[in-house]
N, C-alpha and C positions, 0 to 999 in steps of 0.2 A: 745495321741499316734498316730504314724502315720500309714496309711493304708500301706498293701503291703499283697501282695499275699502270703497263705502258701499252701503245696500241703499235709497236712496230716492234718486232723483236730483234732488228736492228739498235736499238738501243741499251736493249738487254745485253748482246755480245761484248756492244762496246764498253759498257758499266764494268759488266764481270772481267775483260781482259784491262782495261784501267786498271780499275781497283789490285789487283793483283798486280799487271807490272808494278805501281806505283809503289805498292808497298813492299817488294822487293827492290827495287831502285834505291830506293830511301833509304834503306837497311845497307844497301853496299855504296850508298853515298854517287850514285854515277845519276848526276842530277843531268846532262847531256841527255844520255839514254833516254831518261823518263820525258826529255822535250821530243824527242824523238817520237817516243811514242806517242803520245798528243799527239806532233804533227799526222801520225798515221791514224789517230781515232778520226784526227778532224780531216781527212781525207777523203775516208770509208764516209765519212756522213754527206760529206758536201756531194760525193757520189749518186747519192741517193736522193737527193734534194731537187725541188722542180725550178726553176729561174722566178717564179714565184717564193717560194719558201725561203733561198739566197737572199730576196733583197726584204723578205719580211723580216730576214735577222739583221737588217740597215735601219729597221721602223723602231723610234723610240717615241712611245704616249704616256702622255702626264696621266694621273689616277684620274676614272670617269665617272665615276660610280660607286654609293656604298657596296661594298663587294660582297660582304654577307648580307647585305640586304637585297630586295627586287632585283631581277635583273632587266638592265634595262632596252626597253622595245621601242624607241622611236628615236628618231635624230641622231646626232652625232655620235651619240654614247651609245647606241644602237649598232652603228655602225664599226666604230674599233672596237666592241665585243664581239662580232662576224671575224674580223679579223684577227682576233687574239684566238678564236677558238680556230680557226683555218690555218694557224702557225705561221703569220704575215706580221707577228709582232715580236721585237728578240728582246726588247726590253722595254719595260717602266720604271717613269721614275714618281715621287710623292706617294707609294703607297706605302702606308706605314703600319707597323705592329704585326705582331705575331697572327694574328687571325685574319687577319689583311692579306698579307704578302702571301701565306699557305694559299688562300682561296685563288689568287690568282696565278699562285705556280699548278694548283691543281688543275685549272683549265687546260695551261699551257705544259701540262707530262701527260695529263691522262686523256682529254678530249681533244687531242690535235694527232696530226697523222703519223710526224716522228715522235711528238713529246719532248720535244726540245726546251731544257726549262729560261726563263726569262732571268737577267741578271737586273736589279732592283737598286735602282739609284736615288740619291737624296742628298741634299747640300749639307753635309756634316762640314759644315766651314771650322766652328770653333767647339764644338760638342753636338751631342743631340738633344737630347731634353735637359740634362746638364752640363753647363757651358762654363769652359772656360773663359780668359778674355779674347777680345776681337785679333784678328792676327797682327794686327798693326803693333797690337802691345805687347803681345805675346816675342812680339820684335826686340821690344824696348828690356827684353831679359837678355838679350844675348845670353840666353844658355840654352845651347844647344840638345840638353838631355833630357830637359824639363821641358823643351817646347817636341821634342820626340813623344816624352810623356803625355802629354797633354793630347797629340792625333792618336795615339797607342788608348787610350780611355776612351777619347771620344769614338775610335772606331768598336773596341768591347762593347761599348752603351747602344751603339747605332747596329753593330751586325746582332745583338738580342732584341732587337724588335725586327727582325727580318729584313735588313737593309745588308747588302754586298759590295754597292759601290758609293760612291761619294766623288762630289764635283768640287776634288780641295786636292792638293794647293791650289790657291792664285799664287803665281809665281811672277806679277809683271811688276817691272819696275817702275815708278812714279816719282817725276817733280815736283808736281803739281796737286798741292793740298786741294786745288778745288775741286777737284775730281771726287768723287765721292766714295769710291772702292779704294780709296788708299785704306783705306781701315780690314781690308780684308787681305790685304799684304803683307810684305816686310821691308816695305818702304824705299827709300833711293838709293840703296847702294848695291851692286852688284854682287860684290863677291860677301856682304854679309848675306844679301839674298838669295844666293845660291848655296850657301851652309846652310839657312834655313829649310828651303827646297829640300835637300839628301831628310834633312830632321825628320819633316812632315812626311814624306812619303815613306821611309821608313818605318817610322810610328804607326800610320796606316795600315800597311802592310807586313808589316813584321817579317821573319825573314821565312815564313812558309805562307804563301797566300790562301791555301787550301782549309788553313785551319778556321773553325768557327767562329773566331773573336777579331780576325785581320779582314778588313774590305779591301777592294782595287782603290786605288787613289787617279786622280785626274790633274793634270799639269795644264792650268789654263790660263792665259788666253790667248792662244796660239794664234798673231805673235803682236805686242806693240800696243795693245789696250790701252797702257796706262798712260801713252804720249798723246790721247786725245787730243785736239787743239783745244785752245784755250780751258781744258779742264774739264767740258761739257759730254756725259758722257753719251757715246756709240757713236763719237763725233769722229771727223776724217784725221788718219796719220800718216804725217809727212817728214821723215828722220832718213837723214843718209846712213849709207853703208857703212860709214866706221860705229854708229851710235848702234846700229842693230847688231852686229857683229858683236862689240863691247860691251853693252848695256845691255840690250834688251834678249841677247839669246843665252846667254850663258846661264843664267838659271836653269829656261829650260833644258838643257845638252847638261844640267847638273842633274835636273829630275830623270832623265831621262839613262845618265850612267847608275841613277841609283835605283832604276827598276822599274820604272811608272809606267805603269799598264796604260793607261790612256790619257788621251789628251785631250782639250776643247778648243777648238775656232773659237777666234773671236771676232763682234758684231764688226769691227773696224773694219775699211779698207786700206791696205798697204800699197804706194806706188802705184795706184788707179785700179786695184782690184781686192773688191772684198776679199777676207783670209777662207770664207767659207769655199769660195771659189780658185784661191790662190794655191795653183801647181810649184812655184818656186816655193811657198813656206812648207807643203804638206807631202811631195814627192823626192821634189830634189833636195831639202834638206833632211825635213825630220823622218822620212822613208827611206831615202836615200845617203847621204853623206852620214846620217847619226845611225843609220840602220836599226830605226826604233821596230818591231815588231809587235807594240800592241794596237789599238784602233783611236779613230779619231772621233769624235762626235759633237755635233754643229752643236752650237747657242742655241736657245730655245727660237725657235723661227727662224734663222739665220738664212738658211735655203731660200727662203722667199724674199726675206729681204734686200737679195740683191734687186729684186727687182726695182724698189726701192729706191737703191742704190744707181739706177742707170747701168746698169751691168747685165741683167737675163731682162729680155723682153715677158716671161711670162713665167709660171711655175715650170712648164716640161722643160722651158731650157734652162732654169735656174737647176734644175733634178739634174739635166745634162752637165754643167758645167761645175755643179759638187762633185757629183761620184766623179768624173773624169779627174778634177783639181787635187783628190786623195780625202776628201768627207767619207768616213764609211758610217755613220750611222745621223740618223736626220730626226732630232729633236721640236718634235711638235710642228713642224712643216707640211706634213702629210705628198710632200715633194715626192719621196721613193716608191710609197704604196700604190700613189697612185702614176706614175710617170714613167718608171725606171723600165718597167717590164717594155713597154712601146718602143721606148729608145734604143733596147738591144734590138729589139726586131728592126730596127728601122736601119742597127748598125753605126748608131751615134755613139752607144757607148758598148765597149767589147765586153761582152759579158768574160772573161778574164777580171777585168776590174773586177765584177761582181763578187765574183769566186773570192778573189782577195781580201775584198772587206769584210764578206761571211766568213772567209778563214779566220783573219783576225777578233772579228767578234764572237766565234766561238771556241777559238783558241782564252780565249781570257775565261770561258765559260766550264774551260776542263781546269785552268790552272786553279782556278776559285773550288772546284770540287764538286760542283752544279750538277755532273752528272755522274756522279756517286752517291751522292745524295743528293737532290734539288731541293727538302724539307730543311736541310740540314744549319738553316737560320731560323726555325720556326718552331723552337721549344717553348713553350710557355713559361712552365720552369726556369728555365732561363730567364727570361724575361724579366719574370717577377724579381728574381734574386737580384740580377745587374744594377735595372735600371735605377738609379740615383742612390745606388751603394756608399756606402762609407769610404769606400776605395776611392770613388770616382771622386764624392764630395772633397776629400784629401786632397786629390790632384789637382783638382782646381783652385781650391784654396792657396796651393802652396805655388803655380802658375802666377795664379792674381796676385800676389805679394812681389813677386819675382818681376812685374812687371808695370811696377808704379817708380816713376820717375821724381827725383825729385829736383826741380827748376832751380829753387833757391830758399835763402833760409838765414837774413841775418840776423842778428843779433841771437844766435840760437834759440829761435821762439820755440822751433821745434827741436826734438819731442816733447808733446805736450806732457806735465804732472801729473801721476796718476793717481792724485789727490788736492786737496784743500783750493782749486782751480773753479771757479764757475764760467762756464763752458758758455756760451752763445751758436747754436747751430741755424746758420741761416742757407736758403735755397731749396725751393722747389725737388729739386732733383737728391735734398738731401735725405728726405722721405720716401722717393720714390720706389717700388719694387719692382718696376718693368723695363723700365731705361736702361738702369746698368746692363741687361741682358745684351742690350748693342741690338746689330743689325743683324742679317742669317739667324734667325731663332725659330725655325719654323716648326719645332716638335716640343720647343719648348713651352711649357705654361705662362700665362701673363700670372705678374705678381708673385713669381716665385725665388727673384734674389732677394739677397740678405742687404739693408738699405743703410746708408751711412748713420742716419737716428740708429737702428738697430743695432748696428754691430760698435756701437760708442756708449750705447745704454749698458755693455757690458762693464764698461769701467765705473764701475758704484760708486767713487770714493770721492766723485767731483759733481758739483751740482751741474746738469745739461739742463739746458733749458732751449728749448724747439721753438722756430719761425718760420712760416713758408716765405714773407716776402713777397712774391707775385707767382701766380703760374706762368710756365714756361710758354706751354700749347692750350689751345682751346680744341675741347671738342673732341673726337676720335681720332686714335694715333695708331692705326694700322698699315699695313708694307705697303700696300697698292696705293692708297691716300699721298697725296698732298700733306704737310703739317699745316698747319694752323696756329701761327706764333701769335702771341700774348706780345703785341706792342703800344696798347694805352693803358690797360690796369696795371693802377699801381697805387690800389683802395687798400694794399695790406702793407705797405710799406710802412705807415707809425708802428705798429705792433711788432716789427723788425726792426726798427731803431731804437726802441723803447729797450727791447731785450737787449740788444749790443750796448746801449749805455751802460747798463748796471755789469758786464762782463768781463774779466780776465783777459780771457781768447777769445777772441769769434771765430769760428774756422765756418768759410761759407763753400756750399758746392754748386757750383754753378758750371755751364758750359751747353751741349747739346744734350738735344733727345736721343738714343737710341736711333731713332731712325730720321735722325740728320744727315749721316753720311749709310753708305750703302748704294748699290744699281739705283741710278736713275738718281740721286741725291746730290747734285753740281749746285757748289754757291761760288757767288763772289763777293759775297762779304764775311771776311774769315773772324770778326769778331763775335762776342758775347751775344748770341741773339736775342730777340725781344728788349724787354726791359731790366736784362741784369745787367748791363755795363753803371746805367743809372743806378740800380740797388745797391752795387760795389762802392759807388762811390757816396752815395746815401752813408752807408753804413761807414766809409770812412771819416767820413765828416767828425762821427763824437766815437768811433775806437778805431786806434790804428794799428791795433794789436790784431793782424789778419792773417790766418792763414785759408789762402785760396785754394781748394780744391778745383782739379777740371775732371770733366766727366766728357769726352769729346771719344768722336774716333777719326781726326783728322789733327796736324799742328793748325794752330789759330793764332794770329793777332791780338796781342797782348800786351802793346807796347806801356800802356797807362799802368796797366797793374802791375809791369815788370819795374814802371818806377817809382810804383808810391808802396806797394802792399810788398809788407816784409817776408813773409814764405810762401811760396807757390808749389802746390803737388802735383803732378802729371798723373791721374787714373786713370785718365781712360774709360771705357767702357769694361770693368772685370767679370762680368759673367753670374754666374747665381751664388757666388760666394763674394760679393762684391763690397758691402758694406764690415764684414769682419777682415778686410784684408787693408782695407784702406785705415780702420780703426788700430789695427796692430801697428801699421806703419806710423802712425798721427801720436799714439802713444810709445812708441821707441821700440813694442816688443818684435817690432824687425826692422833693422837695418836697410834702408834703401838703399837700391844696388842698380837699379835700373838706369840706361843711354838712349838716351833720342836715335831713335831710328831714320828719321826725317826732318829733314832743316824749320824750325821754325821761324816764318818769315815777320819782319816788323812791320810788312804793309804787303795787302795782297799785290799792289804794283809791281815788288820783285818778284812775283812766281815768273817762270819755273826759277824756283833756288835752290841750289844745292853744294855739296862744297868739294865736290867735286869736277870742279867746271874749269873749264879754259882761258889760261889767258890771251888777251888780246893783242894789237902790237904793241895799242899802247893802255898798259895794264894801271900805271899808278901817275900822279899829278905831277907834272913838270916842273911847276912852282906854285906859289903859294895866289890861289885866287884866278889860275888859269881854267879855261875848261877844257880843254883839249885831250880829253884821257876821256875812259869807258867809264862813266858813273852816272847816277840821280844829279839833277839839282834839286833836287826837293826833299831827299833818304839818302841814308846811308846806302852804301854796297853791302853790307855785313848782317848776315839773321840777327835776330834776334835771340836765339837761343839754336849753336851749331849741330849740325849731326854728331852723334858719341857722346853729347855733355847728358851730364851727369852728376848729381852731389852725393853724400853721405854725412851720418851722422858722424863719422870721423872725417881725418882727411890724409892724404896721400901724396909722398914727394914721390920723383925721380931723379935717377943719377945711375952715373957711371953708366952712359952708350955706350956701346962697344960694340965695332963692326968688323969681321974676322972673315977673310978670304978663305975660300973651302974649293974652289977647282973656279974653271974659268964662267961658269956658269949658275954659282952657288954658293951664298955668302949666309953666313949666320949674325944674327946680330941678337943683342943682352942686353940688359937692363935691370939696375934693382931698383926692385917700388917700395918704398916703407910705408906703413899705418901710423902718423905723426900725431895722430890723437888719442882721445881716452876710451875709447870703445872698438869692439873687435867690428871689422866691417869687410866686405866686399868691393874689389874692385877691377873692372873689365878695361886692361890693360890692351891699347891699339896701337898696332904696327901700321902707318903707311910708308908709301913710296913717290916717288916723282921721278921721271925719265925727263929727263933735262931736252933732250930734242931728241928729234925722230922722223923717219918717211911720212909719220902722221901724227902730226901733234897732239901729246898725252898732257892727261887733266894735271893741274896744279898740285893736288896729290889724292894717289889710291887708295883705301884699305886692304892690305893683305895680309894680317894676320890680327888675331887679337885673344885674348886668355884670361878669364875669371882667377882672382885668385883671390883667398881667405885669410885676412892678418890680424892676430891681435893687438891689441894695444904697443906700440913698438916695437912689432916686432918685422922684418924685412924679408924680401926674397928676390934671389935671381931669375929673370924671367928671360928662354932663350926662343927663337924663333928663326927657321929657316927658310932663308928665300932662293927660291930655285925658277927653273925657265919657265914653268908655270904661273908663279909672281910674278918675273920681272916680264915679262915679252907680252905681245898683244896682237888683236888680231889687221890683219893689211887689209883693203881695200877690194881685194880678191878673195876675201874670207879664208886666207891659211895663217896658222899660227906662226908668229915669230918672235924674234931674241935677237933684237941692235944691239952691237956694243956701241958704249958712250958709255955719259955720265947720269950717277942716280944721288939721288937724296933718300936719306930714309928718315922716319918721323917719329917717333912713339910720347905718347902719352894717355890723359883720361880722356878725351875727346878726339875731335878732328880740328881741336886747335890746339896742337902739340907744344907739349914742352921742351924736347930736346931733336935734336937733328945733327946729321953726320953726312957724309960724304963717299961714296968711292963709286969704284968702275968695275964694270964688265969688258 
């Protein structure tokens, strides 16, 4: 351990009686005991702590200042440096790198009166300065080991530059493509995004959180975010009790059995009360009913926003009615520093609360190891070695490959030849090196993915030949900005259709920027922005030999290219290994294996769509030309491309269901999948279910189970799965779990529009 000055030698006893029990707990395996003792370090400290210092471990400030530079003397950043050195701040988030985060633990061990060190947060959504893909696609793998892999790298890469926590998983469930943070999820289905959820925070955290390479993970966005109305996001949510219960909490109470130190409010109000302020989300269940024990911590400004919201008349009561609601730490509001201390005295809010949320925020601060070592993220050495390691690059790589979908593919244009082919690459985006990064890239460099020209320049043996076509954006493409869409030039279009004449394939990439979707990114028009729907169809005119890349972090509107243009790839946004993973896929040297994680809709008119929805009374047409049923007159009922679907460069029967009673509450069911084609392939084999009727009518069908499996050329396997009260039951009205007998359906195949289906009862 390394030396450094403390100015209380209270924190001395606690260090050396830590360190020691811990290291014998550990050794005789009584992980109990060693919480125990926590509870009693964080005891002794809170003891000694003024009602000030308590609510300063509730202050969390964004980076103010270069920290090895001047320190700064006037205005605001004047200001939270009095406070960070007075020990009235328990955490920062956006300071980054080893010489960064030291400077600022230094302030806050050696120049404050306990020395209490600060735990250092940053949006490690999909990596840190090396990124995987956006979580959305990272979805679209369903493999659960590889998207563990993927937080497990990104947290190595993020804890060697001095970061401990991270504001990931988003764990909320979403409809609605227009929302913009669907890309930073796992999209509309429940119980695949709550396997996801256990993945990520797992990966995260690893299974010792104390160690140097695992951060705290954060379950957000407590609770209902992604049912914003109309898709606009921090906009109001309005969902009854069966849809919260069902849908929207169970991931969270998945993160939250699989260990998740903290959680975020989210900006939304639920049932006429912001979450920031809401005691039913933050007390009675997730403190209470779930008996989560680590801390909660607002949205950025969220405290204030109530007021806003028509909810706090002013900041002191916004400060009152968080800490009361269970907010224990206040993210850029400046709400608790300045407020909280007044309110106890006045006896608005019991300092009890106080005690509690300090407890909690310094309880995550002993299980992290903060006060065994506080330096102990701020090796240089480290740093240098990890950051954008061979290891990490690997990972991502093999992420991004795992998580390209493929739409469709007739006349097996694809995989392209890896010779005597002359190639046509058209689109903007197909050059680009900053976009694939996606959205959440804030450590990352611009210009530092691998671009679809690039990583396709590796196959020598085919003539490529490059077109931009049109630019996408005009002008600066930064997070805080507006885009700036390219919707009249289109002065480079000859030079685009000149190339596609003379080509074999044209493989064009088109779809959004990077920071199309993401906070604050709500469209309502899900198609091709700008002027590529035009270029697509430009370029169809003299070759129809097209394979469409999307580069999106949302589903989109595709109806025209789903009917003229003969193979379609789902990319997504891959991350800084993005243009080699898409090229491995396009030339066959990997198997596409990838499932829609979210309903792709045929017109933005159906959102919300999903396929697992309800039906109505009256579900299908009477007769022929009647309207008296639930439909469009103008659309189909039906996506355009369902949740689960999925292609490959082979293909895949099933047969032989088999549904086999196991006790009265517990059935197994089978299936064998064969590989019917010429190459060995992957394919994510899905169980649903349907409860036939109920005290609360359940959706047309569930997913509850599903299973990656590896088949050669012809060759088959039995696939078994069990479904117990867990699977079949759901939750009532009163929020307790239950198990009607009646009748069920069960489903299985490659998508969520099954091939085989079976019968029986509970």
């Amino acid at each position: 351990m390394k030396k450094y000055k403390l100015n209380s030698l209270l924190i001395v006893v606690l260090l050396m009686a830590t360190v020691s029990c811990k290291d014998k707990m550990e050794a005789s395996g009584e992980t109990s005991n060693l919480n125990d003792a926590i509870e009693k370090k964080v005891s002794e400290l809170l003891s000694k702590m003024t009602l000030e210092e308590k609510i300063g471990q509730m202050n969390q400030y964004n980076g103010f200042w270069d920290v090895t530079g001047p320190t700064p003397s006037t205005g605001d950043a004047s200001k939270k440096y009095e406070h960070l050195k007075k020990g009235y701040v328990g955490s920062m988030l956006n300071v980054t790198g080893v010489d960064e985060v030291r400077a600022v633990q230094k302030i806050a061990v050696e120049e404050t009166r306990l020395g209490i060190p600060l735990i250092i947060g940053f949006d490690v959504i999909h990596g840190y300065e090396t990124l995987s893909p956006i979580p959305l696609a990272e979805a679209a793998s369903w493999d659960l080991e590889a998207i563990k892999k993927s937080a497990q790298v990104a947290a190595k890469e993020a804890s060697a530059a001095g970061i401990n926590w991270t504001f990931a998983p988003m764990v909320d469930i979403s409809r609605d493509a227009r929302w913009g943070r669907v890309m930073e999820g796992a999209g509309e289905d429940t119980y695949l995004g709550s396997k996801i959820a256990i993945a990520r925070v797992k990966g995260f955290q690893g299974d010792d959180l104390a160690s140097p390479e695992t951060i705290a993970a954060c379950a957000k966005h407590w609770a209902g975010y992604g049912f914003a109305e109309s898709g606009r996001d921090y906009n109001t949510v309005d969902v009854g009790t069966s849809t919260l219960n069902n849908i929207i909490f169970p991931p969270f109470k998945a993160a939250t059995d699989a260990g998740v130190r903290t959680f975020m409010n989210s900006f939304n109000e639920l049932n006429g009360i912001p979450a920031t302020g809401n005691a039913f989300l933050q007390r009675d269940i997730l403190k209470g009913k779930w008996g989560f024990t680590g801390f909660v911590v607002s949205d950025w400004g969220s405290i204030n926003e109530m007021i806003a919201h028509g909810h706090a008349k002013n900041k002191k009561h916004a400060a009152e009615l968080a800490s009361n609601a269970g907010s224990d730490m206040d993210m850029e509001s400046y709400a608790y520093v300045e407020e909280l201390a007044n309110l106890v005295r006045e006896g608005l809010v019991k300092e009890t609360l106080i005690d509690d949320a300090a407890r909690r925020i310094l309880r995550i601060k002993f299980e992290l190891g903060l006060f065994d070592d506080p330096y102990k993220y701020c090796n240089k050495e480290t740093e240098k070695r990890v950051i954008g390691s061979q290891e990490i690059q690997d990972a991502v790589l093999d992420m991004a490959k795992k998580s390209i979908v493929l739409l469709k593919n007739e006349n097996a244009l694809l995989p392209l030849k890896k010779e005597g082919q002359k190639i046509a690459l058209i689109g903007a985006l197909a050059a680009d090196k900053t976009s694939p990064l996606g959205s959440w890239r804030l450590a990352a460099k611009d210009s530092t993915a691998v671009s679809v020209l690039e990583g396709m320049q590796d196959y020598k043996s085919n003539t490529l030949t490059y077109a931009k076509g049109a630019d996408l954006t005009l002008g600066q493409t930064v997070f805080p900005l507006e885009l700036i869409i390219n919707t009249t030039d289109k002065s480079e279009f000859p030079e685009a259709i000149q190339t596609a004449k003379t080509a074999d394939v044209v493989v064009m990439v088109l779809g959004e920027h990077g920071f199309h979707s993401g906070e604050a990114r709500s469209r309502t028009d899900l198609g091709l922005p700008g002027v590529q729907q035009e270029l697509l169809e430009a370029i169809y005119k003299v070759n129809k030999n097209i394979v469409l890349v999307l580069n999106n972090g949302r589903p989109l509107t595709i109806p025209w290219a789903d009917a003229h243009i003969p193979a379609i790839v789902e990319a997504w946004q891959l991350g800084t290994k993005s243009g080699n993973a898409i090229a491995q896929v396009l030339y066959g040297d990997y198997n596409p294996s990838g499932k829609l994680p979210m309903t792709f809709p045929r017109s933005v008119g159906q959102i919300p769509i999903y396929y697992n929805y309800k039906n109505t009374g009256r579900p299908v047409i009477p007769a022929p030309n009647e309207v008296f049923w639930s439909h469009y007159t103008d659309e189909s009922n039906t996506p355009l491309y369902p949740f689960g679907h999925g292609l490959s460069y082979t293909t895949f029967s099933y047969n032989n269901l088999l549904v086999e009673k196991i006790s009265g509450e517990e059935v197994k069911v089978s299936v064998k999948v064969k590989n019917t084609g010429n190459v060995a392939g992957k394919e994510v084999v899905q169980l649903y279910i349907r409860d036939i009727f109920g005290s609360i009518t359940r959706p047309v069908k569930e997913l509850k189970g599903f299973e990656m499996v590896s088949l050669g050329p012809n060759k088959d396997v039995k696939v078994s799965f069990r479904l117990t009260k867990n699977e079949l039951g759901f939750f009532n009205n009163e929020g307790d779990f239950v198990l009607e007998p009646g009748d069920f359906k069960v489903f299985v195949g490659g998508s969520s529009e099954t091939v085989l289906e079976a019968d029986f009862k509970i």
